[in-house]
N, CA, C and O atoms as CSV, one atom per row, in Angstrom:
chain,resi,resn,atom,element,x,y,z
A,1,UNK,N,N,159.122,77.502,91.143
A,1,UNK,CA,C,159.137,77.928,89.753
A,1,UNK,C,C,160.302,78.885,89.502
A,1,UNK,O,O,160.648,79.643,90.409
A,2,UNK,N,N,160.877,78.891,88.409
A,2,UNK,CA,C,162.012,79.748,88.154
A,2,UNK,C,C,161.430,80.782,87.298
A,2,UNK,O,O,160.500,80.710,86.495
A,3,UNK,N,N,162.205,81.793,87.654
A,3,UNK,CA,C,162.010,83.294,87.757
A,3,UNK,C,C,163.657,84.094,87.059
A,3,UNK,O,O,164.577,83.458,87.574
A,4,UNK,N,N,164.085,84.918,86.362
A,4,UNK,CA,C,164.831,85.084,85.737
A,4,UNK,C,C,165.890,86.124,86.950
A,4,UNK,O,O,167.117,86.216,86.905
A,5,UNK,N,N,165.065,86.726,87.844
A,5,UNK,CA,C,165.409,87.754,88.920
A,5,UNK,C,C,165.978,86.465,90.547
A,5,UNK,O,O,166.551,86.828,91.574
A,6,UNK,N,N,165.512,84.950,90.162
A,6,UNK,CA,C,165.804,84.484,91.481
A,6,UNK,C,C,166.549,83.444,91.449
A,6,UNK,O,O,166.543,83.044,90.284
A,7,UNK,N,N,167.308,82.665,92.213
A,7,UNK,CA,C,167.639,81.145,92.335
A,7,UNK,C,C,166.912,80.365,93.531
A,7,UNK,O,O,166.365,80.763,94.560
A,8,UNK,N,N,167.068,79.433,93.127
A,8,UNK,CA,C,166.529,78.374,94.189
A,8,UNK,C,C,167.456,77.506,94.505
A,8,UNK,O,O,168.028,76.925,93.583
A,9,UNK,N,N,167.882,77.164,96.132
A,9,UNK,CA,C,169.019,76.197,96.020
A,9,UNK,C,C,168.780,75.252,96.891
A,9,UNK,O,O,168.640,75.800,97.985
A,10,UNK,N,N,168.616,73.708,97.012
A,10,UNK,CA,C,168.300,73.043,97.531
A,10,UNK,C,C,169.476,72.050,97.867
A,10,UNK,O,O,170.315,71.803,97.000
A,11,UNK,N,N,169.554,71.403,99.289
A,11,UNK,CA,C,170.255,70.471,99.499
A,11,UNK,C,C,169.802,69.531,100.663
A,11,UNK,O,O,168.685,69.604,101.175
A,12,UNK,N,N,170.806,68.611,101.047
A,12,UNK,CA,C,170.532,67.706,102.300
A,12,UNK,C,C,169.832,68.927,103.395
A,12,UNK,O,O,168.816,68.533,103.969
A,13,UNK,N,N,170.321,70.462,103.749
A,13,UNK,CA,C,169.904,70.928,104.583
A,13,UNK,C,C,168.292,72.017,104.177
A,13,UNK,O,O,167.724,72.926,104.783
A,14,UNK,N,N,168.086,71.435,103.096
A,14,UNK,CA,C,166.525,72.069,102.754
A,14,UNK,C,C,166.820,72.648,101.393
A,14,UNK,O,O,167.358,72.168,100.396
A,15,UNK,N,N,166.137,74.200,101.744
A,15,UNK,CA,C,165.715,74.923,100.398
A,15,UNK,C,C,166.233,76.421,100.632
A,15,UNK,O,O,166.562,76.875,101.728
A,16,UNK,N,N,166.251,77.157,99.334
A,16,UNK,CA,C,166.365,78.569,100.127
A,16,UNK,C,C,165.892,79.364,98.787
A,16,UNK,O,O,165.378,78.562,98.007
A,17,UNK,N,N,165.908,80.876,98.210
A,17,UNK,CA,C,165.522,81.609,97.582
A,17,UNK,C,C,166.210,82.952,97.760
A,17,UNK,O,O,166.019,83.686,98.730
A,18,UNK,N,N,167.267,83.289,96.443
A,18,UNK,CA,C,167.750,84.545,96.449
A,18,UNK,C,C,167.586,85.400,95.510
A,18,UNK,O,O,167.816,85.149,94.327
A,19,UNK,N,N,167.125,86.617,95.993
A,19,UNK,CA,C,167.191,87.401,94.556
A,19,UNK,C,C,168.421,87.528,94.447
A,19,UNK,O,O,169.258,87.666,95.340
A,20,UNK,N,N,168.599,87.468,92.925
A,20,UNK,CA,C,170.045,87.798,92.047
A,20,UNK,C,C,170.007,89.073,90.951
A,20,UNK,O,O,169.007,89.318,90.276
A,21,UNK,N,N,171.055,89.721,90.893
A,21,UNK,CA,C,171.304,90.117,89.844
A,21,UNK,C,C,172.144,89.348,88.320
A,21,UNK,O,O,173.271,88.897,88.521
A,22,UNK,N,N,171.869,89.295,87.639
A,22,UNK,CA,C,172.647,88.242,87.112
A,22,UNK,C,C,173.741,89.395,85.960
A,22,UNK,O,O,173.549,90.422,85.309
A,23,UNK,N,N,174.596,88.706,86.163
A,23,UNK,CA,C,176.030,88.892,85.045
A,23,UNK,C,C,176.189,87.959,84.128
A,23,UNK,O,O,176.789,86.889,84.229
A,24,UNK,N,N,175.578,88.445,83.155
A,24,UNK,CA,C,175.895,87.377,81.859
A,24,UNK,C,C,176.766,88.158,80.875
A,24,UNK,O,O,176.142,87.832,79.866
A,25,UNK,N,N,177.136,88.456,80.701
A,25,UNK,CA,C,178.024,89.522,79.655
A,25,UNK,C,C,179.326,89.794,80.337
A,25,UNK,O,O,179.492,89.928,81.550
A,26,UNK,N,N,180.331,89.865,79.283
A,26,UNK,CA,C,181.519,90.704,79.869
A,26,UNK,C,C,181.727,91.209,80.669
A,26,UNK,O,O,182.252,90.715,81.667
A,27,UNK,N,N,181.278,92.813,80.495
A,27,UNK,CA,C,180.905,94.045,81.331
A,27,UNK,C,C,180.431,94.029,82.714
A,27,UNK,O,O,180.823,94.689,83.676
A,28,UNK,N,N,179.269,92.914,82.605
A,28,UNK,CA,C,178.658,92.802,83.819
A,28,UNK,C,C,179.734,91.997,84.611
A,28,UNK,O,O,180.182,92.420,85.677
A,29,UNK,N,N,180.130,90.823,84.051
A,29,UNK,CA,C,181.158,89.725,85.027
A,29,UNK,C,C,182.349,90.515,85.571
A,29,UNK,O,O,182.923,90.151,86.597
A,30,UNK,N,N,182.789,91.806,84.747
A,30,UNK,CA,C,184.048,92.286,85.131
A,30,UNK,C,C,183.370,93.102,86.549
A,30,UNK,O,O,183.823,92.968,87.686
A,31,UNK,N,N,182.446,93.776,86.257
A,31,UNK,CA,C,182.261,94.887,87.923
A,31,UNK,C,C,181.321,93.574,88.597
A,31,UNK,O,O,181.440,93.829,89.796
A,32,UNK,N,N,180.886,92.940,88.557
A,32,UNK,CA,C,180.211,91.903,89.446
A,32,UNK,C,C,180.004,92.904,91.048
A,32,UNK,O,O,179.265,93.883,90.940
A,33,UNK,N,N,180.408,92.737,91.936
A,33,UNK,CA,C,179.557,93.706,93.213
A,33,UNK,C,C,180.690,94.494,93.574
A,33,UNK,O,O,180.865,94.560,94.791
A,34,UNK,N,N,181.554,95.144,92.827
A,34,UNK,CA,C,182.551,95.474,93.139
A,34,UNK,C,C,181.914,97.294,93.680
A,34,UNK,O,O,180.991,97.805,93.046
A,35,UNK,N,N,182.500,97.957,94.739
A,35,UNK,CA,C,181.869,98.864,95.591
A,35,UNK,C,C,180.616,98.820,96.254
A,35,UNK,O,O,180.140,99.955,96.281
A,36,UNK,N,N,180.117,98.248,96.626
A,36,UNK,CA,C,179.094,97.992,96.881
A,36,UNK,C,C,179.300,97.837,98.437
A,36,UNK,O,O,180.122,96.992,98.793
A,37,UNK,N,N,178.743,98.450,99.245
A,37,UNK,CA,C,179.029,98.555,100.485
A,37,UNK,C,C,178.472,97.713,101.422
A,37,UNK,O,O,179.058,97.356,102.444
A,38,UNK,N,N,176.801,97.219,100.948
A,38,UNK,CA,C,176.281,96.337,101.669
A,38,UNK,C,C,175.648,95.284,100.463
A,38,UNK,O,O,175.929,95.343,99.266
A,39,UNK,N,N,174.564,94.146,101.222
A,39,UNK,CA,C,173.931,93.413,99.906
A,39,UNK,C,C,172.512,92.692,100.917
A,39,UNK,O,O,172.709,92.158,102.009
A,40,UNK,N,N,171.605,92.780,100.497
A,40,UNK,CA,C,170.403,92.240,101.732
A,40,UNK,C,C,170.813,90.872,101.596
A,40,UNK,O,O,171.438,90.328,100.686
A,41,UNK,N,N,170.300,90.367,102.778
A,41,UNK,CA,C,170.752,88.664,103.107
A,41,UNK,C,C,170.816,87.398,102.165
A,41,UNK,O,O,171.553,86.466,101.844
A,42,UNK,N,N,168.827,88.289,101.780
A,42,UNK,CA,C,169.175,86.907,100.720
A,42,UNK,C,C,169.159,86.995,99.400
A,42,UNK,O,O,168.499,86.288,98.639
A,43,UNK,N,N,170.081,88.097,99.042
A,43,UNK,CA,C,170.275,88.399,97.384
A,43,UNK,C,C,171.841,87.670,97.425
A,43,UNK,O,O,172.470,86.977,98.225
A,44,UNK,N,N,172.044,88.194,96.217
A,44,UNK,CA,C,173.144,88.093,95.394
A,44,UNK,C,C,173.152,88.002,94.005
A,44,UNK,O,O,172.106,87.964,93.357
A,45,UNK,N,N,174.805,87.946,93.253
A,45,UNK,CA,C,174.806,87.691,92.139
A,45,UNK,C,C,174.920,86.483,91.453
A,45,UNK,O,O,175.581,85.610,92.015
A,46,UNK,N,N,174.256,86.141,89.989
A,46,UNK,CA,C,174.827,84.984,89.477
A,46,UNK,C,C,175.401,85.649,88.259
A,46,UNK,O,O,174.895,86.617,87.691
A,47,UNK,N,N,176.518,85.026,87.910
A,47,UNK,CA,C,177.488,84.506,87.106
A,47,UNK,C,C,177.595,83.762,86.050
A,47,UNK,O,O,178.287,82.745,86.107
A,48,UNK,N,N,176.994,84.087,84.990
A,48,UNK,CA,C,176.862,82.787,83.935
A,48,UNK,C,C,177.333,83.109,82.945
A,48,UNK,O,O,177.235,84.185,82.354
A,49,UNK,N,N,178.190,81.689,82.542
A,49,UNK,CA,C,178.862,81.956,80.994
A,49,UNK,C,C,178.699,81.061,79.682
A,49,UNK,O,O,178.067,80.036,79.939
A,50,UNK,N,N,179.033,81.146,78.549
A,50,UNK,CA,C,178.421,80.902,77.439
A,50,UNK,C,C,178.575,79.254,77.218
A,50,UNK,O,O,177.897,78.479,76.544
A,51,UNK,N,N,179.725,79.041,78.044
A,51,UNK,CA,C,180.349,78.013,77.681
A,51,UNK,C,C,180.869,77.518,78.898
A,51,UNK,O,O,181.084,78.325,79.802
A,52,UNK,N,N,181.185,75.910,79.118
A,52,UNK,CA,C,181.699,75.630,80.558
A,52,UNK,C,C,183.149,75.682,80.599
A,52,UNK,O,O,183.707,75.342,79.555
A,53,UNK,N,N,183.944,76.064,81.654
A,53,UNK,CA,C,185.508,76.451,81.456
A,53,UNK,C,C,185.789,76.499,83.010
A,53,UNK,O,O,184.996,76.735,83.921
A,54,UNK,N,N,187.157,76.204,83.060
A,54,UNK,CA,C,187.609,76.429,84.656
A,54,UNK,C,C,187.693,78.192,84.790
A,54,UNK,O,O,188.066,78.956,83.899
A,55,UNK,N,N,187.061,78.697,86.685
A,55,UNK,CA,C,186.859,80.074,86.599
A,55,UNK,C,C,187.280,80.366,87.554
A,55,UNK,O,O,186.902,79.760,88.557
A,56,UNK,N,N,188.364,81.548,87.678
A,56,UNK,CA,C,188.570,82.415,89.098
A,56,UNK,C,C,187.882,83.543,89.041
A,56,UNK,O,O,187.086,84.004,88.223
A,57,UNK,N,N,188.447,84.021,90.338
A,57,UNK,CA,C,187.500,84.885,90.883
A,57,UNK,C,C,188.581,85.529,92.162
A,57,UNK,O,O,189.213,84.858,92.977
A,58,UNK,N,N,188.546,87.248,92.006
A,58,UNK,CA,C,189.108,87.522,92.645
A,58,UNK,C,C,188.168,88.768,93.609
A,58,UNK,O,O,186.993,88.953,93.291
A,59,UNK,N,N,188.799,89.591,94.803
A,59,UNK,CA,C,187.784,90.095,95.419
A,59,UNK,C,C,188.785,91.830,95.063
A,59,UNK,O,O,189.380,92.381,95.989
A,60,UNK,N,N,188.782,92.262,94.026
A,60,UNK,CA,C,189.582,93.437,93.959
A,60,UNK,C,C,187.913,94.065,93.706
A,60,UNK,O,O,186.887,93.723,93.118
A,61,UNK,N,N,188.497,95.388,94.712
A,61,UNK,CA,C,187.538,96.171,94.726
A,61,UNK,C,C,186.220,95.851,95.643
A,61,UNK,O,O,185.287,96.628,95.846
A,62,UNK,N,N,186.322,94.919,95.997
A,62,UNK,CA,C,185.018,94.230,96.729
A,62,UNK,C,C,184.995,94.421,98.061
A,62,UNK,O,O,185.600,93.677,98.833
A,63,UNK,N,N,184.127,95.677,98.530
A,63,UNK,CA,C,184.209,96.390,99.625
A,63,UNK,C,C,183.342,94.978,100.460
A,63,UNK,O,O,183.873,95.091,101.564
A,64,UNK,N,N,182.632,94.091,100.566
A,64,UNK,CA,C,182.002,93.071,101.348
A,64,UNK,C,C,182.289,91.462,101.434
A,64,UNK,O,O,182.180,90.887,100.350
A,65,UNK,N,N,182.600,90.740,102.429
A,65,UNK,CA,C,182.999,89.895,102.511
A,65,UNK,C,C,181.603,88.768,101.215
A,65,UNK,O,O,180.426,88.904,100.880
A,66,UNK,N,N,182.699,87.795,100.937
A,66,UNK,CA,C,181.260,86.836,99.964
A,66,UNK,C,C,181.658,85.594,100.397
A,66,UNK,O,O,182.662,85.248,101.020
A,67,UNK,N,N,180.297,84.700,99.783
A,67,UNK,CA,C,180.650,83.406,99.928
A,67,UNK,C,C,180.587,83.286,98.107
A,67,UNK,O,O,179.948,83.985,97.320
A,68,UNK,N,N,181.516,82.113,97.838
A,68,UNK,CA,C,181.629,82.245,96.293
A,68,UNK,C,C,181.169,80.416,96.180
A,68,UNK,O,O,181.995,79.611,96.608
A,69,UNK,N,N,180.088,79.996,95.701
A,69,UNK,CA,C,179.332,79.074,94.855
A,69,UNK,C,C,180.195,78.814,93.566
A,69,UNK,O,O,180.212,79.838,92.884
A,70,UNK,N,N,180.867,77.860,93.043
A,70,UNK,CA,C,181.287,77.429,91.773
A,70,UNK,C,C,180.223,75.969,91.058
A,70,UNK,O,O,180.334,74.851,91.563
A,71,UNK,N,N,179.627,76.127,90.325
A,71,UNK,CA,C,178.328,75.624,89.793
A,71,UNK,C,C,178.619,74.911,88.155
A,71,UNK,O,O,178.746,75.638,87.169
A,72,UNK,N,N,178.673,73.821,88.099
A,72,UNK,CA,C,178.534,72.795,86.910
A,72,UNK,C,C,177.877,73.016,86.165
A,72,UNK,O,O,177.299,74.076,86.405
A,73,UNK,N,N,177.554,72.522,85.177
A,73,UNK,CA,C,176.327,73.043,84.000
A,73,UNK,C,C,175.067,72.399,84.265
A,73,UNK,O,O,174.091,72.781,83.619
A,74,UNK,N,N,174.909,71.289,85.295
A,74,UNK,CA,C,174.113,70.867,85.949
A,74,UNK,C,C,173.458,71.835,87.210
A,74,UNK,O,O,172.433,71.471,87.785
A,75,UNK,N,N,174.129,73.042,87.556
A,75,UNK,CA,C,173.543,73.808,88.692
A,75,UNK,C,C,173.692,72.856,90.011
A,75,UNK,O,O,172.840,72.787,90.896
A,76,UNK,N,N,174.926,72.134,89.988
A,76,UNK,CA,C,175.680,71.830,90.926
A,76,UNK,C,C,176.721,72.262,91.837
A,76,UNK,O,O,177.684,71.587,91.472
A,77,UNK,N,N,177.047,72.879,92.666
A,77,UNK,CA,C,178.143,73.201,93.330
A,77,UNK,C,C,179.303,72.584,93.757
A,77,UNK,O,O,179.334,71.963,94.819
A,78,UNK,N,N,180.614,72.737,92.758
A,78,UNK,CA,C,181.451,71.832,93.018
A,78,UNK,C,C,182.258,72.201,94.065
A,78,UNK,O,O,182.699,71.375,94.864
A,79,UNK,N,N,182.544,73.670,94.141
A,79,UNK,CA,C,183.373,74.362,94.580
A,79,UNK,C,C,183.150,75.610,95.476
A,79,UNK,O,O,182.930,76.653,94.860
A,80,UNK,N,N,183.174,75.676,96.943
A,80,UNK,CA,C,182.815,76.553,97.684
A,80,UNK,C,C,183.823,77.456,98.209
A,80,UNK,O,O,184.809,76.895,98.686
A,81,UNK,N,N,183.800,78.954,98.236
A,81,UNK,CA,C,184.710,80.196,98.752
A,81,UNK,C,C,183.821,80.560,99.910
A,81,UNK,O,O,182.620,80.791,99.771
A,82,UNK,N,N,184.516,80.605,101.161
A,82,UNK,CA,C,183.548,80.688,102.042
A,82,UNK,C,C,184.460,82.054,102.551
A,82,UNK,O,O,185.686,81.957,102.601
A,83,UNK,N,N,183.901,83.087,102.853
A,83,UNK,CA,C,184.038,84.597,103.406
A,83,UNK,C,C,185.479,84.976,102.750
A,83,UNK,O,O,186.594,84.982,103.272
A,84,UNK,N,N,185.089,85.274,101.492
A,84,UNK,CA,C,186.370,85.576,100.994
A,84,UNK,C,C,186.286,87.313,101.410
A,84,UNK,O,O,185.317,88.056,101.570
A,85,UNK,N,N,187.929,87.571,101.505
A,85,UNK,CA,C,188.362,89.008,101.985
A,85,UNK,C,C,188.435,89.799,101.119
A,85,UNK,O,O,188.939,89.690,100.001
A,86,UNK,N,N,187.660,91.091,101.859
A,86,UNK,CA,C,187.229,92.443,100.665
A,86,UNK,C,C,188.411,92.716,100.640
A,86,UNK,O,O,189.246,92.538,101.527
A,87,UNK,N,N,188.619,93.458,98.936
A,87,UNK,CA,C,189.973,94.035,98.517
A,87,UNK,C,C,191.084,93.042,97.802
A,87,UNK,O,O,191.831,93.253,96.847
A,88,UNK,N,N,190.854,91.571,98.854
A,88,UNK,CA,C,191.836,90.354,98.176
A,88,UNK,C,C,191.814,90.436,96.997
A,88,UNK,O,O,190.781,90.375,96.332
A,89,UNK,N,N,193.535,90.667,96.312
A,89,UNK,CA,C,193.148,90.088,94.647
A,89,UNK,C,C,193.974,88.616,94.704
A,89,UNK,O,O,194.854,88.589,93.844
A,90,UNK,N,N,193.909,87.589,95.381
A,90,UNK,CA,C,193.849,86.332,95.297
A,90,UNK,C,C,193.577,85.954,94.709
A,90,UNK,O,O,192.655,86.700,94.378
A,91,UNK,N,N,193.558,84.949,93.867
A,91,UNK,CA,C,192.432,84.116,92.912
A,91,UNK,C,C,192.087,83.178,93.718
A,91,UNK,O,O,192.767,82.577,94.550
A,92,UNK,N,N,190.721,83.046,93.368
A,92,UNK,CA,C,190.061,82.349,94.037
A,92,UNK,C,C,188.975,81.216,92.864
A,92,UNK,O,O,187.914,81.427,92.276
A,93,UNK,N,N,189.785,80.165,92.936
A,93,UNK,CA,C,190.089,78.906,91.844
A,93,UNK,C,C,188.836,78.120,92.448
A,93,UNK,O,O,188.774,77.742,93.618
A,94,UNK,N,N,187.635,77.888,91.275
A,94,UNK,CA,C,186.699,76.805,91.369
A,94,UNK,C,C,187.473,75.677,90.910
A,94,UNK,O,O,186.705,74.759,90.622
A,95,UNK,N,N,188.771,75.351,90.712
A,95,UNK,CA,C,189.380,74.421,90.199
A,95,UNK,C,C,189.202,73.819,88.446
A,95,UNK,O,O,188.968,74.534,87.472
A,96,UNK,N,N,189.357,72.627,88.450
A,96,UNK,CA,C,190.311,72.130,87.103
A,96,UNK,C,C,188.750,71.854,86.252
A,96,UNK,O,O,188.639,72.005,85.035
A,97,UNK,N,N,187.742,71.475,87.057
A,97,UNK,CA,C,186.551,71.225,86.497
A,97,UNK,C,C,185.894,72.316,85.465
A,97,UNK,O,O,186.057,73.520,85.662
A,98,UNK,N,N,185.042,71.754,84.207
A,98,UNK,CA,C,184.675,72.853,83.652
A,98,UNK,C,C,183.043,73.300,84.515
A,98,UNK,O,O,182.008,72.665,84.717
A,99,UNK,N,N,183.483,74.653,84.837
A,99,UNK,CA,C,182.119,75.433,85.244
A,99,UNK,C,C,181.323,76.144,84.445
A,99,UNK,O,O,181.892,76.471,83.404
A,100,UNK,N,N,180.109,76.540,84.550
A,100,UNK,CA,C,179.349,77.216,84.172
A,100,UNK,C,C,178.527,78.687,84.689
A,100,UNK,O,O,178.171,79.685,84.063
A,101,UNK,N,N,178.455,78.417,85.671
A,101,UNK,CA,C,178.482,79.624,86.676
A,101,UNK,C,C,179.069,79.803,87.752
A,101,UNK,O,O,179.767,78.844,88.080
A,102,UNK,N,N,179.066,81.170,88.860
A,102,UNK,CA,C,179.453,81.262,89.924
A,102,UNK,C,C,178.006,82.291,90.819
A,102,UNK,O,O,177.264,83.136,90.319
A,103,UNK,N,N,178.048,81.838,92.066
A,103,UNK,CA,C,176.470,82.820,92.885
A,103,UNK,C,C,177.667,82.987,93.743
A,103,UNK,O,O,178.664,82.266,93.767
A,104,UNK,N,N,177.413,84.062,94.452
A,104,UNK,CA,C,178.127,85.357,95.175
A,104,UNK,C,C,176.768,85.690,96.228
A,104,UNK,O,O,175.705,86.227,95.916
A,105,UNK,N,N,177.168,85.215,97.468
A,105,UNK,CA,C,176.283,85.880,98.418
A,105,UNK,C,C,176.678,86.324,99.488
A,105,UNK,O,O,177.889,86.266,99.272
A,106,UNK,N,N,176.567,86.805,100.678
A,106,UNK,CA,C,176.510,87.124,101.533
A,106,UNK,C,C,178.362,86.227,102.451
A,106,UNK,O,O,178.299,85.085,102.908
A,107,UNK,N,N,179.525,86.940,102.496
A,107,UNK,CA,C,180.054,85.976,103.577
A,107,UNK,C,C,179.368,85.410,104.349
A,107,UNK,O,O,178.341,86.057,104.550
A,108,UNK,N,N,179.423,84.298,105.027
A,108,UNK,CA,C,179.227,83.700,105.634
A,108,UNK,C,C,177.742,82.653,106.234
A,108,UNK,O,O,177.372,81.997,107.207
A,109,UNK,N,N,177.249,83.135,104.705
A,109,UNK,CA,C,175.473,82.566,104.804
A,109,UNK,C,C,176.090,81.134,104.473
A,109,UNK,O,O,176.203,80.437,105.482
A,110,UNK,N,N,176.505,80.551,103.314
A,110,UNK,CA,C,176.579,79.049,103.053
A,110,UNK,C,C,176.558,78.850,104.507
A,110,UNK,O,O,175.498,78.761,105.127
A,111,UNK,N,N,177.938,78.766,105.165
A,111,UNK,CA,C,177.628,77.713,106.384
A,111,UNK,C,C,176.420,78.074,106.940
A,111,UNK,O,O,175.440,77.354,106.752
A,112,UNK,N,N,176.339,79.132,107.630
A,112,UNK,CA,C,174.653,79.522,108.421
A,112,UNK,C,C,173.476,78.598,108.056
A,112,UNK,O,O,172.750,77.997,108.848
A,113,UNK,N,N,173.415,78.596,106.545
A,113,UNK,CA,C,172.174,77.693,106.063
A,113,UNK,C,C,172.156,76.710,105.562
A,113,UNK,O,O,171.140,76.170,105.124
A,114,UNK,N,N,174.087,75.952,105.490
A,114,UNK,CA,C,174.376,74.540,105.443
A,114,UNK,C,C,174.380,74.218,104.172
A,114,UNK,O,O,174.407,73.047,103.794
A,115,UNK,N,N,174.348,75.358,103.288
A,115,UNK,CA,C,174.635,75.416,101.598
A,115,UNK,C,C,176.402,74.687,101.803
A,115,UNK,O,O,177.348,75.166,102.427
A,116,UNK,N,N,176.308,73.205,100.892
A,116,UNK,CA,C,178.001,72.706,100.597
A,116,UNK,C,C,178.116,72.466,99.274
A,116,UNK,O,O,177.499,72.734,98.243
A,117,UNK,N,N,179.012,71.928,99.577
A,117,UNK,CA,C,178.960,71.171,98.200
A,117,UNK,C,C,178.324,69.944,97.530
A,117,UNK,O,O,178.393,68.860,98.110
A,118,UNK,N,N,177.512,70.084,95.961
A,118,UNK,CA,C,176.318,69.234,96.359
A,118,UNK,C,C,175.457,69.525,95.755
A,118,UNK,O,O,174.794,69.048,94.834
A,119,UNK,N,N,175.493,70.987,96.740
A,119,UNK,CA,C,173.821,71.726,96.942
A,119,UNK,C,C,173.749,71.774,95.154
A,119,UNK,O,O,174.710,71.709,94.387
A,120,UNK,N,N,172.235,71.913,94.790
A,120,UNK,CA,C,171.676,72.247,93.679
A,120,UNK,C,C,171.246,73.600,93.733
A,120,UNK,O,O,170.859,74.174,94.751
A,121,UNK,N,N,171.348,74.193,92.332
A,121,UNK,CA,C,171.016,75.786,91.864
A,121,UNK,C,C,169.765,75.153,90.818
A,121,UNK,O,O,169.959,74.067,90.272
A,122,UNK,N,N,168.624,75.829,90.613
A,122,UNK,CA,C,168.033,76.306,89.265
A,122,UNK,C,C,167.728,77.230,89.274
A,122,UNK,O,O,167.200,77.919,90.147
A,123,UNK,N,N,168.045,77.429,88.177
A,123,UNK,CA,C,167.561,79.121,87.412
A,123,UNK,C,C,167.420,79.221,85.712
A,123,UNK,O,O,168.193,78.555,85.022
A,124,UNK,N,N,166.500,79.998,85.149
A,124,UNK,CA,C,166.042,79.567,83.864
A,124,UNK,C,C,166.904,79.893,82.719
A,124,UNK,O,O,166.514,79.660,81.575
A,125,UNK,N,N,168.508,80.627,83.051
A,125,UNK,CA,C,169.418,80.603,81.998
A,125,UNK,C,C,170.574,79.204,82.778
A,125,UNK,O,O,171.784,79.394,82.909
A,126,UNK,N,N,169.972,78.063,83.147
A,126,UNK,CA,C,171.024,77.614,83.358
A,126,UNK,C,C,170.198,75.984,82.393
A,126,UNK,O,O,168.982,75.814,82.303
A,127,UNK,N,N,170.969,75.292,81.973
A,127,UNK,CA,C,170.797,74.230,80.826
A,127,UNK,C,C,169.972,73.727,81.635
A,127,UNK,O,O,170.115,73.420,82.818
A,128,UNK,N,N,168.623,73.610,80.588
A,128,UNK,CA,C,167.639,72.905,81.384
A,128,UNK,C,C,167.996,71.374,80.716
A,128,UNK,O,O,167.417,70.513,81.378
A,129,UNK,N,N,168.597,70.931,79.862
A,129,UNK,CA,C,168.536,69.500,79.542
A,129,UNK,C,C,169.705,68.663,80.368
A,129,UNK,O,O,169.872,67.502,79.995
A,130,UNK,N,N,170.342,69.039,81.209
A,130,UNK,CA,C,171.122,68.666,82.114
A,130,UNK,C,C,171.247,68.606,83.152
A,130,UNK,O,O,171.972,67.917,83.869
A,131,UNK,N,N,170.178,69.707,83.422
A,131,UNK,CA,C,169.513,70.050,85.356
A,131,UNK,C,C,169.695,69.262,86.161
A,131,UNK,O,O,169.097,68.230,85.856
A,132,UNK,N,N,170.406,69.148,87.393
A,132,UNK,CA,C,170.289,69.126,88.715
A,132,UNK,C,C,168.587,68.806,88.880
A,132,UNK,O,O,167.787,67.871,88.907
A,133,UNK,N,N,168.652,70.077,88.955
A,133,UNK,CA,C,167.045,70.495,88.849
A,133,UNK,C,C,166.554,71.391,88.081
A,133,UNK,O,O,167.110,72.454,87.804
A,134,UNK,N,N,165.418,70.999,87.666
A,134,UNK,CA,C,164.703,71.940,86.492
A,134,UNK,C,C,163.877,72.866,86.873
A,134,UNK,O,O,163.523,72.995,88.045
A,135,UNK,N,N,163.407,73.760,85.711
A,135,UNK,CA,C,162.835,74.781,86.144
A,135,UNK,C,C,161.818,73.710,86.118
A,135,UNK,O,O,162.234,72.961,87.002
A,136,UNK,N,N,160.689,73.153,85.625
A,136,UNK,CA,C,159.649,72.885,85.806
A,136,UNK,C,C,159.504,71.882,87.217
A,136,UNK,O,O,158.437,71.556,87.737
A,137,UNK,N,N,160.974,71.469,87.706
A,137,UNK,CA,C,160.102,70.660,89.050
A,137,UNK,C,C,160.012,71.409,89.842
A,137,UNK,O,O,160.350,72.582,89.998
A,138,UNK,N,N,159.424,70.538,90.486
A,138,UNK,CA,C,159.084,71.582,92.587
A,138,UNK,C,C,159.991,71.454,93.572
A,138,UNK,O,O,159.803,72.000,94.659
């Protein structure tokens, strides 16, 4: 069941459950985890915007390594950043596709738990008439 505080992400390698903080606003997308020294395993942030658009993402200020999720309006993952470097202001390009969100977790968990590209997100601000997966399935 979706929960406004969690995601659920499912793929060929199972299931998983993170608490998120979510960034929906400006304000919030601009500091996203920036100082933040640590983050428990299985949190993170999501990223959601009003409209679907190609999105970077850079790691200025970002004292912890991340894995960066780039997510369709379907709560698809097109585009994976795997242990991007604290401090990098790189851009870091979900590419030409229009996105809708980005989840920010932990460097180096995707591979650990076999999250690729693929994997499905739901969560209850993400278009339920287009879902991957919906909030109401199991």
């Amino acid at each position: 069941m979706c929960a406004p505080g969690q995601v659920d992400l499912r793929g060929d390698w199972g299931k998983a459950r993170f608490s998120v903080e979510i960034a929906d606003d400006e304000a919030e997308r601009a500091r996203g985890l920036m100082f933040r020294e640590s983050m428990p395993t299985l949190s993170g942030m999501l990223f959601i915007y009003e409209r679907a658009q190609p999105l970077s993402f850079w790691m200025r200020n970002t004292l912890i390594p991340l894995d960066l999720l780039f997510l369709d309006e379907t709560g698809t993952v097109v585009t994976l950043h795997e242990n991007a470097v604290p401090l990098d202001e790189t851009p870091l390009s979900g590419g030409d596709a229009p996105l809708l969100a980005v989840l920010e977790i932990n460097g180096g968990l995707a591979r650990r738990m076999g999250i690729a590209v693929g994997t499905q997100l739901r969560h209850p601000q993400m278009p339920q008439d287009v879902a991957g997966w919906a909030c109401d399935e199991k």
